[in-house]
VEXFIKOL-550088 format. One record per residue (C-alpha): residue number from 1; residue in three letters; x, y, z. Coordinates in nm, 3 decimals, always signed. Last residue first. Layout:
N
SITE	NUM	ALA	X	Y	Z .
...
! end
This chain:
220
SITE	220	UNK	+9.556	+15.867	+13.519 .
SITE	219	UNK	+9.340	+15.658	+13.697 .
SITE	218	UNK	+9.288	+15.709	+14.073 .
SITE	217	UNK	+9.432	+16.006	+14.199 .
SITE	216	UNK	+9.408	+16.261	+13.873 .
SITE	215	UNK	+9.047	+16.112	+13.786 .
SITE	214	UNK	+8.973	+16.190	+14.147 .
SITE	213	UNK	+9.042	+16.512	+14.185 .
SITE	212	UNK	+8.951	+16.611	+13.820 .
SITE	211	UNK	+8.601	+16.477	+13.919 .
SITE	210	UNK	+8.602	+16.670	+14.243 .
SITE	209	UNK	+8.647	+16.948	+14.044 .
SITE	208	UNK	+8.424	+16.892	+13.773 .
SITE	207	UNK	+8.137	+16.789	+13.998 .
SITE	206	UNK	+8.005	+16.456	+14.037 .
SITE	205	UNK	+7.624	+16.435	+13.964 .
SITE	204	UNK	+7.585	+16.063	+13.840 .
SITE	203	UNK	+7.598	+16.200	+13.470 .
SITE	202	UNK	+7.958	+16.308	+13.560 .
SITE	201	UNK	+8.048	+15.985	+13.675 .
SITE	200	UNK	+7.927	+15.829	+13.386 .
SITE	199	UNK	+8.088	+16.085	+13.141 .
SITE	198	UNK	+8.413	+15.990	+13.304 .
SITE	197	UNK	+8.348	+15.592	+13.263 .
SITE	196	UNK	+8.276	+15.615	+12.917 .
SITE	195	UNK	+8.607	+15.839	+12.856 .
SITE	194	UNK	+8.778	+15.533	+13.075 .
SITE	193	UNK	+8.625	+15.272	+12.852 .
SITE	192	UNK	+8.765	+15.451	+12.515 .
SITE	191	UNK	+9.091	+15.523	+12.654 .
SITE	190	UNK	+9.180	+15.163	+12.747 .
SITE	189	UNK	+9.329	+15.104	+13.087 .
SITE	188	UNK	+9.029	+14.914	+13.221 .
SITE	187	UNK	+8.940	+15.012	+13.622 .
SITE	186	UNK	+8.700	+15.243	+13.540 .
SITE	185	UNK	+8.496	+14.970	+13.256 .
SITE	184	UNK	+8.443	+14.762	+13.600 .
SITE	183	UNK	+8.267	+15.094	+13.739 .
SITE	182	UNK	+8.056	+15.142	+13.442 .
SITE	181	UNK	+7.929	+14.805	+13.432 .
SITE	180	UNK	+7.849	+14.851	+13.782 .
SITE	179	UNK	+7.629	+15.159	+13.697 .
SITE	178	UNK	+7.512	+14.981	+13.350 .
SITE	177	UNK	+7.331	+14.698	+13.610 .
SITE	176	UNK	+7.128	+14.972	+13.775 .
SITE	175	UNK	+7.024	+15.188	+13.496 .
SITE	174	UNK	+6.864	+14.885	+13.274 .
SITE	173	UNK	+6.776	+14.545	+13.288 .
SITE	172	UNK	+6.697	+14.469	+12.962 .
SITE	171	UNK	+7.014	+14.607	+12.854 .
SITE	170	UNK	+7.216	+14.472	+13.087 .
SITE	169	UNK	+7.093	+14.123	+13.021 .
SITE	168	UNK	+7.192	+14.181	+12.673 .
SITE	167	UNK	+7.527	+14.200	+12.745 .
SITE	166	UNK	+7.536	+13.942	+12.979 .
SITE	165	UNK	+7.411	+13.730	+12.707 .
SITE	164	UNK	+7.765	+13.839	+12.490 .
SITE	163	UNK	+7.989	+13.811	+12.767 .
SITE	162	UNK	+7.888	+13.481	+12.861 .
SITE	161	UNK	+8.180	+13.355	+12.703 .
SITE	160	UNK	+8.416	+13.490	+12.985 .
SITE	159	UNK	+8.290	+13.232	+13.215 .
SITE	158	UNK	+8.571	+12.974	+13.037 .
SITE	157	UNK	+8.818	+13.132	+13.267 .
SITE	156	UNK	+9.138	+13.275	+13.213 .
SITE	155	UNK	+8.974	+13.648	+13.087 .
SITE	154	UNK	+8.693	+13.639	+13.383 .
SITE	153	UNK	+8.998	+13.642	+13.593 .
SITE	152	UNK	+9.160	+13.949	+13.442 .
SITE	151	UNK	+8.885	+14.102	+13.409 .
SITE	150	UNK	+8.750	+14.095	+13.742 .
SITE	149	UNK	+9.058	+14.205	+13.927 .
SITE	148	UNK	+8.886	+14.429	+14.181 .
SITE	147	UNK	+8.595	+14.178	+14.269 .
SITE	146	UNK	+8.317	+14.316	+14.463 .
SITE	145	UNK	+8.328	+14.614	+14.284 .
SITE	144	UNK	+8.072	+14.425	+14.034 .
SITE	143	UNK	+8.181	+14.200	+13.715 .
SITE	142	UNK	+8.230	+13.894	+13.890 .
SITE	141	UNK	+7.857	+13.954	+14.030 .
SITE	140	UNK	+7.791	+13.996	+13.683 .
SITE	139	UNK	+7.947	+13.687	+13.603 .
SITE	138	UNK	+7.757	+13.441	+13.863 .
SITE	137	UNK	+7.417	+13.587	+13.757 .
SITE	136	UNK	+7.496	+13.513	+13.446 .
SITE	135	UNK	+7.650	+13.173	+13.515 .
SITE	134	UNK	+7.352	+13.092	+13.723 .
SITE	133	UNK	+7.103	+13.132	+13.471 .
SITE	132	UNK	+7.273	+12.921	+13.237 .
SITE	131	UNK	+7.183	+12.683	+13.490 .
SITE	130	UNK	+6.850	+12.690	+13.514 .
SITE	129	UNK	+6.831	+12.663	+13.150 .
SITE	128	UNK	+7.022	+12.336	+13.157 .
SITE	127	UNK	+6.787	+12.235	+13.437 .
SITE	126	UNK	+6.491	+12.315	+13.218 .
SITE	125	UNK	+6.630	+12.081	+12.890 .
SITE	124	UNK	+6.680	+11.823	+13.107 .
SITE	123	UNK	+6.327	+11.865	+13.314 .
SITE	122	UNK	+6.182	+11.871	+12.959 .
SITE	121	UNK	+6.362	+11.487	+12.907 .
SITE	120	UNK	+6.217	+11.419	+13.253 .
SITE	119	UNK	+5.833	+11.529	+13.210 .
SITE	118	UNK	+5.852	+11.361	+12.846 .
SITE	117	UNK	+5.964	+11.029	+12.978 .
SITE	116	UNK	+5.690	+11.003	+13.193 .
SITE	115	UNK	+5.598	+11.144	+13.572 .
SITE	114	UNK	+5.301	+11.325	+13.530 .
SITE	113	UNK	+5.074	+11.116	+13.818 .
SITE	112	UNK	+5.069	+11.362	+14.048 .
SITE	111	UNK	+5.241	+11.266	+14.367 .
SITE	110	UNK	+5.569	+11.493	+14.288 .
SITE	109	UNK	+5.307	+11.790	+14.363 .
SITE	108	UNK	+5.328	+11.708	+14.733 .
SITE	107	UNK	+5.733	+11.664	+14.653 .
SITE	106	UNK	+5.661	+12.097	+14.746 .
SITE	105	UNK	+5.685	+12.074	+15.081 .
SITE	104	UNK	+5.995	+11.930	+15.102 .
SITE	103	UNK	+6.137	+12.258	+14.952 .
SITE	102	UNK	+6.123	+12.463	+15.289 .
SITE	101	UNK	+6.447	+12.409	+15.369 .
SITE	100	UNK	+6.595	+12.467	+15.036 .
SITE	99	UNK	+6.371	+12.755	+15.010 .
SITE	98	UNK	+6.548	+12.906	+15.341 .
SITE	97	UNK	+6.864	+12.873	+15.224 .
SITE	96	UNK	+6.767	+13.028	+14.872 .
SITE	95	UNK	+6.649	+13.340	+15.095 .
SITE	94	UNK	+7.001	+13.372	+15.272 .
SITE	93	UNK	+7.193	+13.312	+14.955 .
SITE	92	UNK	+6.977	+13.610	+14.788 .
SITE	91	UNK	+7.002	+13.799	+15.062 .
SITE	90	UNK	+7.416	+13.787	+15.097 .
SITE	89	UNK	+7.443	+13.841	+14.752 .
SITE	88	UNK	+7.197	+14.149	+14.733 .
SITE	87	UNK	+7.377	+14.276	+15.023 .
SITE	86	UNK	+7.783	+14.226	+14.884 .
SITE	85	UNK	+7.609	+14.426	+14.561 .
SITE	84	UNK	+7.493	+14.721	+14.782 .
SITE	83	UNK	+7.791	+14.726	+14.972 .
SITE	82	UNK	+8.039	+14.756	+14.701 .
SITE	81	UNK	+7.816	+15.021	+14.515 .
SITE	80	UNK	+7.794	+15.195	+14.843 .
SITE	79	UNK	+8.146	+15.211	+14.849 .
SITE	78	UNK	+8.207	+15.377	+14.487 .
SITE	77	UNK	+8.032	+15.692	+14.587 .
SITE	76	UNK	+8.162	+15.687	+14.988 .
SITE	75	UNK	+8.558	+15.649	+14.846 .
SITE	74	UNK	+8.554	+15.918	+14.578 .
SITE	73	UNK	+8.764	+16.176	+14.716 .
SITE	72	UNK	+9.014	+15.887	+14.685 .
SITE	71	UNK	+9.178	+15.607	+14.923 .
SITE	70	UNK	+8.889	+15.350	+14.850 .
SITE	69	UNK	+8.929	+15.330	+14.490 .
SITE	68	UNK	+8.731	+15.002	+14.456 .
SITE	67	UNK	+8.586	+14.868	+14.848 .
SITE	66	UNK	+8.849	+14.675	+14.989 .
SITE	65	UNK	+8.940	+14.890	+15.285 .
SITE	64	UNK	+8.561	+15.009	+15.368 .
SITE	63	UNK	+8.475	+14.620	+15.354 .
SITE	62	UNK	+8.143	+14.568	+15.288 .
SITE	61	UNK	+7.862	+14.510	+15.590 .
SITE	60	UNK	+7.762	+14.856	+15.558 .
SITE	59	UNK	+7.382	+14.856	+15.704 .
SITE	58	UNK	+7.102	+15.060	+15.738 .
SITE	57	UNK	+7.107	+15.212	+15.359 .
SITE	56	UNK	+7.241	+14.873	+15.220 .
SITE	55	UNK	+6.907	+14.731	+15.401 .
SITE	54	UNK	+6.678	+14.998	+15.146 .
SITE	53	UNK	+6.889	+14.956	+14.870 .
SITE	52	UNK	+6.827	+14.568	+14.883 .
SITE	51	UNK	+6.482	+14.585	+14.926 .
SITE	50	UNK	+6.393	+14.592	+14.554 .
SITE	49	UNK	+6.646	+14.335	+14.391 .
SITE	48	UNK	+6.615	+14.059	+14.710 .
SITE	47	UNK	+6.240	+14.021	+14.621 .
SITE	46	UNK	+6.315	+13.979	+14.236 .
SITE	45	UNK	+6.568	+13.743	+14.318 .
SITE	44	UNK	+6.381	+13.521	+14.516 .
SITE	43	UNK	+6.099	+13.569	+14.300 .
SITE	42	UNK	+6.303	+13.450	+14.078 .
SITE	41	UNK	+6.433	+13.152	+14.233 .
SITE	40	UNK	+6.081	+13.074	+14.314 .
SITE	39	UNK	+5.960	+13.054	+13.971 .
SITE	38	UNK	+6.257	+12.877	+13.884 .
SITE	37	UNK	+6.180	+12.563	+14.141 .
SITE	36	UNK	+5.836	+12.552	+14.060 .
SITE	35	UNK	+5.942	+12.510	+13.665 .
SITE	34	UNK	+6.197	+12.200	+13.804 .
SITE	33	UNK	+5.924	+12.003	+13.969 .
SITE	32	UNK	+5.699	+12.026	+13.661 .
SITE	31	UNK	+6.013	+11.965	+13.414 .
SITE	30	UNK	+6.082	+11.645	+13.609 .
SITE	29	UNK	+6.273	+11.521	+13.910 .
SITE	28	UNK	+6.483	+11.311	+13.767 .
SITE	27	UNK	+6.616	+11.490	+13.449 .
SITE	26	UNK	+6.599	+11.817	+13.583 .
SITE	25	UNK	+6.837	+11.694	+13.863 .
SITE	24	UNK	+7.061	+11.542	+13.615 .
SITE	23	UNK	+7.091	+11.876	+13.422 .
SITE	22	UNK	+7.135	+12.074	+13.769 .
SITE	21	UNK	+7.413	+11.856	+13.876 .
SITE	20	UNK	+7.600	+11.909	+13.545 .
SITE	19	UNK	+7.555	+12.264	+13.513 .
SITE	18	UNK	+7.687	+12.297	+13.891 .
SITE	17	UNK	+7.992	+12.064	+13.783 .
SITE	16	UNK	+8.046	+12.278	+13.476 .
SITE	15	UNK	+8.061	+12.597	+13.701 .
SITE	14	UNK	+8.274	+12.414	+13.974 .
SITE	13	UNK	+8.536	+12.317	+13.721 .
SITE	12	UNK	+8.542	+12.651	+13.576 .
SITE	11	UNK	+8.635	+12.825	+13.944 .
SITE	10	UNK	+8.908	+12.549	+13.989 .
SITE	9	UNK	+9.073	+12.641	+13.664 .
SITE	8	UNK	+9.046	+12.974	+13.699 .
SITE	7	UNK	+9.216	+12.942	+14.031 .
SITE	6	UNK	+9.554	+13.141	+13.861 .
SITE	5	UNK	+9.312	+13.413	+13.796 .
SITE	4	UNK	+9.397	+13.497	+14.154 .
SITE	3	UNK	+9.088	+13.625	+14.255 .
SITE	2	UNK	+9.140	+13.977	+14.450 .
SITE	1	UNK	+8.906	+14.169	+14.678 .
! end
């Protein structure tokens, strides 16, 4: 699909407003309340992470149309890409739903007599970390075949400064974040990205021919 970069403005807005909200909630409900919270939004997204291929497998709930070079010999490669990352979103909102439900449970531990000025001010500083967080995660799913123009809006909007910690996210995380990396880098007109993006393809098993099929069709 296509972002009009022309909503940047909007889409920045929302990201500061999210940051802001997660600051003052930090602040009143304390560092304590606020670790809990991050643990589970990990696991969350470590739980989402593994079974993800598995569902994508079962089910194609992207798009065939708007999947990223959908009218070449490529099409199936690059689609289950599309519908792997339109899964892991779709989980990981689905799971956070569910948290959000069950999150009266945990105001038990609100009841412990740790609420001082220390507890809120590290709440803060925890709900500003918390929502760094969600800009990453937030850019890489801009950066994912999910979103055809990605550049170009990540370019207009303040998001594009988490570049750099994306960057070392991918590293950490390894093969499976450099694959969509790879993709975005497909669909830049530079010569130096698209080289990268040919000896990706070719490292993923595509054969010369179809390669030159595609190459031919879709980016030159």
């Amino acid at each position: 699909m296509i972002i009009n970069s022309q909503y940047a403005i909007f889409f920045d807005l929302i990201l500061i407003a999210v940051l802001g909200i997660l600051i003052i909630d930090g602040y009143r409900k304390g560092f304590f309340y606020k670790i809990l919270s991050c643990l589970s939004f990990f696991l969350v997204l470590f739980i989402c992470w593994r079974i993800t291929p598995a569902i994508a497998d079962v089910f194609a709930v992207f798009p065939k149309e708007l999947a990223p070079y959908a009218k070449t010999n490529l099409a199936a490669f690059f689609y289950g890409y599309a519908n792997r990352a339109l899964i892991f979103v779709l989980l990981t909102a689905a799971f956070m739903l569910l948290l959000l439900v069950l999150r009266p449970l945990s105001k038990l531990f609100q009841k412990m007599p740790v609420i001082s000025t220390i507890n809120a001010v590290l709440g803060m500083a925890f709900g500003l970390v918390q929502g760094m967080l969600v800009v990453l995660i937030v850019y890489f799913v801009l950066n994912t075949p999910l979103v055809s123009n990605s550049k170009e809006f990540i370019s207009a909007s303040l998001i594009r400064y988490a570049k750099p910690f994306n960057d070392e996210v991918v590293l950490l995380a390894g093969d499976v974040l450099n694959d969509y990396q790879m993709i975005e880098k497909g669909e830049n007109a530079d010569t130096k990205s698209l080289q990268e993006f040919k000896v990706w393809l070719a490292a993923k098993g595509i054969s010369d021919s179809d390669l030159a099929e595609f190459i031919l069709s879709a980016v030159n």
